[in-house]
N, C-alpha and C positions, 0 to 999 in steps of 0.2 A: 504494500500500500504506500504510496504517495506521502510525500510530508506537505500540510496546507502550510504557506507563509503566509504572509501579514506585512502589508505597508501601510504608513501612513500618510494621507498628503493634506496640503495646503490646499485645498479646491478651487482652481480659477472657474467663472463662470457660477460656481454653483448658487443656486436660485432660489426663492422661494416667490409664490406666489398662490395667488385665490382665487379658481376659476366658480365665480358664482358664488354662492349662500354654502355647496357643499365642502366641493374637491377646492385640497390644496395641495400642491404641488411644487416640490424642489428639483433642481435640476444645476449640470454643470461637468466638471471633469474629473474623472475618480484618477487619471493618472494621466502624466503627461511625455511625450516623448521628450528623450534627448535634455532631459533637466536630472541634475545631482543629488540626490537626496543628504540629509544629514548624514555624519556617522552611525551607523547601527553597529554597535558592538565593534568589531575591529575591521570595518567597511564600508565605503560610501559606493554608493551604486548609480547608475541610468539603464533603463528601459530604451531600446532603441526603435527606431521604426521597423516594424514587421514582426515586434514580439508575441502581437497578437492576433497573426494570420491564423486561420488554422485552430485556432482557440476554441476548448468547448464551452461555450456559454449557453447552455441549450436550458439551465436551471441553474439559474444564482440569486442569489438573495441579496434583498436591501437589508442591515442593519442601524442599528444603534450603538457604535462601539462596540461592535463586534459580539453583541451578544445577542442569542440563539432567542432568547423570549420577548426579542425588540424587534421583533420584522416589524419593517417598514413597506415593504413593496417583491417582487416576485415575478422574474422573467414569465413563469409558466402561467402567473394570473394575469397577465400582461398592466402588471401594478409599476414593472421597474421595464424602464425601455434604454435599450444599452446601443452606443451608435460607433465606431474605429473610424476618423476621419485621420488627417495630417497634423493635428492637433496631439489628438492621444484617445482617452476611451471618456464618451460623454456619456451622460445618463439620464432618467428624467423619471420620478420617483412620482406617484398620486398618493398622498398619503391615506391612511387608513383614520377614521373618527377615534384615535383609542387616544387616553390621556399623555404616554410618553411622544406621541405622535404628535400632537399639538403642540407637548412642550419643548418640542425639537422644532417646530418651526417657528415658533416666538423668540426660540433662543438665536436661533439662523437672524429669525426678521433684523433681531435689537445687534447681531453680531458679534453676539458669546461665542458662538461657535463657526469656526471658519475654515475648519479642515474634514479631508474626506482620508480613505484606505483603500486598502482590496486586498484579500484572499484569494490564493493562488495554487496549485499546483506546479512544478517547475518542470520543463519538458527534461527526458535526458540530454545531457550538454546542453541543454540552455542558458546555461551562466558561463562567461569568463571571466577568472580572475587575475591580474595584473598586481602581482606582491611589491611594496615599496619595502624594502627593508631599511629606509631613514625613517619614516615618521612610523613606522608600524601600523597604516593604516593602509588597504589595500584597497583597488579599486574596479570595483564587479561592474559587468555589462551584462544583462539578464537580452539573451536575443531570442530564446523562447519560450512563453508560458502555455504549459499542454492545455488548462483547466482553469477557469474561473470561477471559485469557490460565491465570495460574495464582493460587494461593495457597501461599508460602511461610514457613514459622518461619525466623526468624531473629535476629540478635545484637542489632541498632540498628534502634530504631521511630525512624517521623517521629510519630506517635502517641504522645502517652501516657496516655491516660487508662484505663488495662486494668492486668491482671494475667495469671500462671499460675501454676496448679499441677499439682501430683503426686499422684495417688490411684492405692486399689487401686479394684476395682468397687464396693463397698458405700458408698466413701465418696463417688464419683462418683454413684451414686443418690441419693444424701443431700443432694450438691451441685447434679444436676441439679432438687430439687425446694425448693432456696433459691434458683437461677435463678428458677424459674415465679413464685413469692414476690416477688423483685425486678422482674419484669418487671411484673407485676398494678400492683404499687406505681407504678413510673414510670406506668401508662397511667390509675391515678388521679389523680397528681399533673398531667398531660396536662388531663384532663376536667375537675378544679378551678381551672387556670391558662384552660380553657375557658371556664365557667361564670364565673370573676369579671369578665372581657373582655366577657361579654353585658352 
């Protein structure tokens, strides 16, 4: 059997919002490519593009800190909606009426909380490691994860290069189309760091 891992990130993007009187709904990056995470134990790591080809996400779970009696959402309910663009892995969460659920998106709205994770499976050879033997920290390139266990919000990223906020729905429209904005931007800055390499 497989060992599940555990990261934490900084969540760029990630959302909250109220569609209606009922459904509210977060959303955003549970991981990002080609960004360094903190030290974890005696390594800092990046996820590279194409980690998550291939990936089975067929049932993974929204959490709350990673714990099992805090779902928040559910591939297979179609509660948690999981998207791989050139960014990294988004998501977009309907939350459920139950009270740690509410209280997770108050906490989001006000910006208690501003980091996401994810559970993993590691493919074989999917990590390289690169040993520094001056600082004794070494530095991993995860380039395939077999399995996607779940995605959770949480208190402490190993990530930090993200944000979150709090919206109602107009301003999350608003928001998702200075995403597409930033994204355009990164994929030309991509194609000019291209072009001056030829």
């Amino acid at each position: 059997m497989s060992k599940t891992e555990i990261r934490l990130f900084n969540e760029d993007g990630l959302e909250t919002r109220s569609e209606g009187e009922k459904a509210k709904v977060i959303a955003g990056y549970a991981l990002k490519f080609n960004t360094k995470s903190n030290v974890l134990g005696n390594f800092i790591e990046t996820i590279e593009p194409g980690a998550l080809d291939g990936t089975d996400m067929s049932d993974v779970r929204a959490l709350v800190d990673h714990v099992p009696s805090q779902i928040i959402g559910r591939t297979t309910s179609g509660t948690l909606k999981l998207n791989v663009d050139d960014v990294g892995l988004r998501f977009e969460v309907t939350l459920p009426s139950t009270q740690y659920a509410n209280d997770l998106y108050e906490n989001i709205r006000l910006g208690n909380i501003t980091n996401c994770s994810f559970g993993f499976h590691l493919a074989p050879q999917g990590a390289v490691r690169q040993k520094n033997p001056t600082t004794g920290v070494d530095f991993q390139r995860i380039r395939k994860i077999s399995k996607l266990t779940d995605i959770s919000v949480v208190t402490y990223p190993a990530y930090n290069d993200t944000d979150v906020f709090a919206r109602n729905l107009n301003e999350a429209i608003k928001e998702s189309n200075v995403n597409e904005i930033e994204k355009l931007k990164f994929q030309l800055e991509l194609l000019k760091l291209r072009t001056q390499s030829l």
